[in-house]
C-alpha positions as CSV (number, residue, x, y, z in Angstrom):
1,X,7.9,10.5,-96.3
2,X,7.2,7.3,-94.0
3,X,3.2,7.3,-93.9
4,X,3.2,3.6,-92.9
5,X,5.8,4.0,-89.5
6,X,3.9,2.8,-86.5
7,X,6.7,4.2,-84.5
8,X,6.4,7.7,-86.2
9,X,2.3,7.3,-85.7
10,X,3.4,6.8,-81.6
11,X,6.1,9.5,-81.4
12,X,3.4,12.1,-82.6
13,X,0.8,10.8,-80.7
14,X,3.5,11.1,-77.7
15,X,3.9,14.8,-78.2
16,X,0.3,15.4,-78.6
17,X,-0.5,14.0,-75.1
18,X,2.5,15.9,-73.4
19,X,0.7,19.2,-75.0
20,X,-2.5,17.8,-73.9
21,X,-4.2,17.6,-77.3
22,X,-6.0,14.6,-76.8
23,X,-8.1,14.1,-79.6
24,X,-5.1,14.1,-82.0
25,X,-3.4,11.7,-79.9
26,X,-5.8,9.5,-80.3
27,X,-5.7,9.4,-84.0
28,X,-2.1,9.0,-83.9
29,X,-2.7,6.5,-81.8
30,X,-5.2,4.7,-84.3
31,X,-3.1,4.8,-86.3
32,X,0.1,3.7,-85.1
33,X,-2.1,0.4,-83.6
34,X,-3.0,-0.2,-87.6
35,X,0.2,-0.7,-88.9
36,X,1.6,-2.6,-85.5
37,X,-1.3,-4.0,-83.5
38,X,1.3,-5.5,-81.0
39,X,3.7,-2.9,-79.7
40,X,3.0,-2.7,-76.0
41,X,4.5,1.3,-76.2
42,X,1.2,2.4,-77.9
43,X,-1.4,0.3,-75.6
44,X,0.6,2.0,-73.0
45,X,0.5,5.7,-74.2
46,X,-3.2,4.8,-74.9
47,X,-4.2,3.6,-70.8
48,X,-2.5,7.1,-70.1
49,X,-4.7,8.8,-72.8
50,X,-7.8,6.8,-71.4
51,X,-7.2,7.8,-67.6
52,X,-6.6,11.6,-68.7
53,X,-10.7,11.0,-70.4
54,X,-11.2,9.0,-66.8
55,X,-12.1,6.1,-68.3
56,X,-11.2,3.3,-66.1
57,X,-13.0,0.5,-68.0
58,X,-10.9,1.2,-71.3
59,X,-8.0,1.6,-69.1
60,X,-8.1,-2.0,-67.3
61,X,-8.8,-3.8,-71.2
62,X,-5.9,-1.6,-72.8
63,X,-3.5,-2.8,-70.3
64,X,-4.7,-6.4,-70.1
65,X,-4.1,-6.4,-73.5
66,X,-0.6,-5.1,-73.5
67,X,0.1,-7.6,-70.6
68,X,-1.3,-10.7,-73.3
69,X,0.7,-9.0,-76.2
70,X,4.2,-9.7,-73.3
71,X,3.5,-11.8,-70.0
72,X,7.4,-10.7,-69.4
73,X,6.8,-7.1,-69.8
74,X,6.1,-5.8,-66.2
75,X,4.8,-2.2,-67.3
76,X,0.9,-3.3,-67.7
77,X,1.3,-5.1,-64.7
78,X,2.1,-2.1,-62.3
79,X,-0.1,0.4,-64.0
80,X,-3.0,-2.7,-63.7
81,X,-1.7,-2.2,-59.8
82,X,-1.9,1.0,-59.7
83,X,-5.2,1.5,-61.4
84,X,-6.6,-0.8,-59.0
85,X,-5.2,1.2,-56.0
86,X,-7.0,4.3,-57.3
87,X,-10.3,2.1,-57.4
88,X,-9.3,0.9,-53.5
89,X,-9.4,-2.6,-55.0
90,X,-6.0,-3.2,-52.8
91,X,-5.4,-7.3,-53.2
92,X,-5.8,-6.9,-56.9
93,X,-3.5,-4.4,-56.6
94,X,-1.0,-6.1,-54.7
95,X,-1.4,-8.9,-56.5
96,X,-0.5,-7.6,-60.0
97,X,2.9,-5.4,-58.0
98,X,4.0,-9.0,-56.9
99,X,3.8,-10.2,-60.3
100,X,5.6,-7.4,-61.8
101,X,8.1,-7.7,-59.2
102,X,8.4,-11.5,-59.9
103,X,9.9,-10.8,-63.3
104,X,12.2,-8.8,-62.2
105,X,12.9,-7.3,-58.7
106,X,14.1,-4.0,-59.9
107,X,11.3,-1.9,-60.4
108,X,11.3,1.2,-58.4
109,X,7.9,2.3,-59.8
110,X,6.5,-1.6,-58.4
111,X,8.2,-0.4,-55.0
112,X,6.4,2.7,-54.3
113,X,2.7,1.2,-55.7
114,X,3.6,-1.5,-53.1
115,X,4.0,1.2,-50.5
116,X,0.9,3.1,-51.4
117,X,-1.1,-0.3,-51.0
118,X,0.2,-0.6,-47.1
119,X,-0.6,3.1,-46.9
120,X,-3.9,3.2,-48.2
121,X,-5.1,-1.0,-47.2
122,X,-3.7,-0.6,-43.8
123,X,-2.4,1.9,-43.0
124,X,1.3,0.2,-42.5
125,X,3.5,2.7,-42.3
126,X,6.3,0.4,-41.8
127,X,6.1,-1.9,-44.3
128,X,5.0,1.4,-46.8
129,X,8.6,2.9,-45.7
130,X,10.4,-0.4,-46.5
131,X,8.8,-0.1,-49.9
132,X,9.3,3.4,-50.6
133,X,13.0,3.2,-49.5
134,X,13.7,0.3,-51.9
135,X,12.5,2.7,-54.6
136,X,13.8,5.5,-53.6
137,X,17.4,3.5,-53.5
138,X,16.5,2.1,-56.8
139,X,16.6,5.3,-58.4
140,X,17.7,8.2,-57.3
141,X,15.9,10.4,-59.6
142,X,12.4,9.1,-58.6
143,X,10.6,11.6,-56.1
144,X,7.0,10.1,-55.3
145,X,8.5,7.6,-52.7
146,X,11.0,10.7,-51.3
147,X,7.9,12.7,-50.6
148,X,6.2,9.9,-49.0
149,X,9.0,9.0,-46.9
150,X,8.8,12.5,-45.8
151,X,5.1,13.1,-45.1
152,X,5.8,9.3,-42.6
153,X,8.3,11.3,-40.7
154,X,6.8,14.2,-40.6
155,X,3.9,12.7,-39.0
156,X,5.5,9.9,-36.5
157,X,9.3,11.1,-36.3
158,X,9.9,15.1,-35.9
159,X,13.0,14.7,-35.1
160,X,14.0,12.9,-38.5
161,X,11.7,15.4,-40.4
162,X,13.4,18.2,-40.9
163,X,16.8,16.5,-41.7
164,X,15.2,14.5,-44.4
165,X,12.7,17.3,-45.9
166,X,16.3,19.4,-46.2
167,X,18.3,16.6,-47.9
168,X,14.9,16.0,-50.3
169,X,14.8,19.4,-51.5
170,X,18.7,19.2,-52.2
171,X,18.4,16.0,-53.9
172,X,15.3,17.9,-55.9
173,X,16.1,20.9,-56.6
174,X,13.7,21.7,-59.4
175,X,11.0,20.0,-57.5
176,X,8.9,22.4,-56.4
177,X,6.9,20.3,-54.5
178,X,10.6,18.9,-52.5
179,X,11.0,22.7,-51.6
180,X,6.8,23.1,-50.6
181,X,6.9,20.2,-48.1
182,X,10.4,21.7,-46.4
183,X,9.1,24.9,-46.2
184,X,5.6,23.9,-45.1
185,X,7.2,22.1,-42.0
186,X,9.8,24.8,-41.6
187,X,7.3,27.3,-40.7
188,X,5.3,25.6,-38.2
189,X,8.6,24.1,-36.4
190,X,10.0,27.3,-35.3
191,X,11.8,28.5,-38.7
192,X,9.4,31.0,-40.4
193,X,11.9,33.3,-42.0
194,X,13.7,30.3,-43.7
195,X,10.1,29.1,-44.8
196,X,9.4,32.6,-46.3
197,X,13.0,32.6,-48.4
198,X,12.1,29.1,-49.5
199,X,8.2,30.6,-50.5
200,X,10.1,33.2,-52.4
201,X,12.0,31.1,-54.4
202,X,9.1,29.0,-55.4
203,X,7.2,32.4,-56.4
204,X,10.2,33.4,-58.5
205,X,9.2,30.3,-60.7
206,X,5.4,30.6,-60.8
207,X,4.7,34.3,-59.0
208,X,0.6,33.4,-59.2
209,X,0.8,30.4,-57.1
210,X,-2.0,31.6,-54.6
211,X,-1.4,28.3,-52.2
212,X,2.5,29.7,-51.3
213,X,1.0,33.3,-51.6
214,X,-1.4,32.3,-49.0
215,X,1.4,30.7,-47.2
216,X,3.2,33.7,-47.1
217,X,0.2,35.8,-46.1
218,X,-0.5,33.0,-43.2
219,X,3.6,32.8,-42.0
220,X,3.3,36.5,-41.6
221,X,0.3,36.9,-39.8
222,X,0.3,33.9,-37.1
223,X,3.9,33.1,-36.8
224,X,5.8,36.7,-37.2
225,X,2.7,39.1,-36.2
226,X,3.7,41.3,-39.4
227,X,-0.3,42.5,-40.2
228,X,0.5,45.0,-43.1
229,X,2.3,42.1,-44.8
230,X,-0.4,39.6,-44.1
231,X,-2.9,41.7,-45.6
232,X,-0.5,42.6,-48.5
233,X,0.1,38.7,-49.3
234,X,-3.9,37.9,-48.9
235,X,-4.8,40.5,-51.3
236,X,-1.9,39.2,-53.8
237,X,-3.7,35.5,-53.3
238,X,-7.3,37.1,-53.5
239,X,-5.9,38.5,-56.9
240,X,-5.0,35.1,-58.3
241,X,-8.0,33.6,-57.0
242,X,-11.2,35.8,-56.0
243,X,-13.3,32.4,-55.0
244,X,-10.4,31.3,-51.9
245,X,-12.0,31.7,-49.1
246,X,-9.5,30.8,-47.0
247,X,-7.5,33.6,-47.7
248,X,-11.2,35.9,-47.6
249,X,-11.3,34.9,-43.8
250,X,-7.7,35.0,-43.1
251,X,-8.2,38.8,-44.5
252,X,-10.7,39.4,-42.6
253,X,-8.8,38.5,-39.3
254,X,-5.9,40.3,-40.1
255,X,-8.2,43.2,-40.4
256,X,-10.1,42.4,-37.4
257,X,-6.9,42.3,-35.7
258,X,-6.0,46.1,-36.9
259,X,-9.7,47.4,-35.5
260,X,-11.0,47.4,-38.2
261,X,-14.4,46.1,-37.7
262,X,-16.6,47.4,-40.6
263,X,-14.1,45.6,-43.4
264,X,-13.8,42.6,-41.3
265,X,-17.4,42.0,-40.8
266,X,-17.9,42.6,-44.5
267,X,-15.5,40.1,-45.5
268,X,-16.8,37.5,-43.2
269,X,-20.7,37.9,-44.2
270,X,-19.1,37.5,-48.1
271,X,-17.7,34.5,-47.1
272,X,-21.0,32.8,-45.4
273,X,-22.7,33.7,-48.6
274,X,-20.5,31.5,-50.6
275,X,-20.6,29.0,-47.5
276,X,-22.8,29.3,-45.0
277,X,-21.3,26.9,-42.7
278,X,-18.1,28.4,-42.4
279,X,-17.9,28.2,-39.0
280,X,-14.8,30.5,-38.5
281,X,-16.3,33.2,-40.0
282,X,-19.8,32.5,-38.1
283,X,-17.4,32.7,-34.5
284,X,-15.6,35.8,-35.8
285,X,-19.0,37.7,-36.7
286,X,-19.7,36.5,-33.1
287,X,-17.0,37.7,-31.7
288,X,-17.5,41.2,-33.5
289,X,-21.4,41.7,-32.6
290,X,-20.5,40.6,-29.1
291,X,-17.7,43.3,-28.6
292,X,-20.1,46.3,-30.4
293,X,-22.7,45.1,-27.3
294,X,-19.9,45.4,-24.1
């Protein structure tokens, strides 16, 4: 009906991406960039379609040219920044996030790029808090800089931790990665049952996630000294993914654990095959051969 609608060209191309069809996007794109060569929407959606093919030199001339099309538009500018974070290019980086943020100092995403920059240049914690609370305050809706904030505290503040994990996952409530982080820290700061509940709910929206599977298999067996469960949880993980070997060995100890040595040795030989210097499972068969000798 409207064969000629740049805008129509880009809204396809849009829903493409999201559905991961990228070689249709891309001739949406086309397509839409014939009919209006200077909408700085499409050279956007096309840097995003370019990084998802992991081509960074495409990338940088896409959204230099979206910047030229608009030297007021501060959109290039921060995903300019934040493509050279990813290359560790870090003044570049920070030089392009203090231009964006020269046009116009709201810009939550700006904020948190900033952050990451102290993070990654120089390790700043401080000044990469300031940062990712301006974001954060910014808007409210924005998680990258919450979980940020609460990987800092979690690392240099344990007593703040836990109050700000809790208030992140109820500020995120269909985050699942909000209610990952609290339940991660939850079980190794004395609160594995609440961790477990927390695993539970995140299984109820994705039941073969084999990381919270492990998880569960790990909180049982170290923290609550349930074995039966343990095992139960590492063969659920091993089901999702046969190649994990992290949940291999963990079997392997829980069976050790329960005497039985035969399984456990097995388990531990299969895991040096697939990498021989796994050195837990190298001190466990150790351990075993040393205990058949006494």
């Amino acid at each position: 009906m409207d064969s000629t609608n740049a805008r129509l060209y880009l809204s396809r191309a849009k829903a493409y991406f999201a559905n991961e069809q990228i070689g249709q996007a891309m001739v949406d794109i086309n397509s839409s960039l014939q009919f209006d060569p200077n909408n700085i929407d499409t050279y956007l959606l096309l840097a995003d379609v370019y990084y998802a093919l992991g081509d960074e030199a495409n990338i940088a001339s896409t959204l230099n040219r979206a910047a030229e099309i608009d030297p007021m538009d501060a959109r290039p500018l921060v995903k300019l920044a934040e493509l050279n974070l990813l290359q560790q290019n870090f003044n570049l980086a920070m030089g392009y996030v203090d231009k964006a943020l020269g046009l116009s100092t709201y810009n939550p995403r700006a904020y948190f790029v900033k952050g990451m920059c102290f993070m990654a240049a120089k390790q700043d914690t401080a000044n990469a808090m300031k940062n990712f609370q301006i974001a954060s305050e910014q808007d409210g809706t924005f998680y990258d800089p919450v979980e940020q904030i609460s990987r800092i505290y979690a690392a240099q503040q344990p007593p703040y931790a836990m109050d700000y994990l809790r208030k992140a996952q109820q500020q995120f409530p269909d985050m699942p990665t909000a209610r990952y982080e609290l339940a991660l820290y939850l079980q190794s700061h004395g609160e594995p049952e609440e961790a477990l509940l927390h695993y539970d709910t995140l299984l109820m929206q994705r039941p073969d996630n084999y990381i919270v599977l492990f998880n569960k298999g790990y909180v049982n067996y170290v923290y609550l000294e349930d074995n039966e469960a343990a095992l139960d949880y590492f063969n659920q993980t091993l089901a999702v993914k046969p190649d994990y070997l992290d949940a291999k060995y963990n079997k392997g100890r829980v069976l050790e654990q329960m005497g039985d040595y035969s399984q456990a040795m097995d388990i531990y030989k299969d895991v040096l095959r697939t990498q021989p210097n796994y050195q837990l499972a190298i001190d466990a068969i150790n351990r075993i051969q040393n205990q058949e000798t006494e």
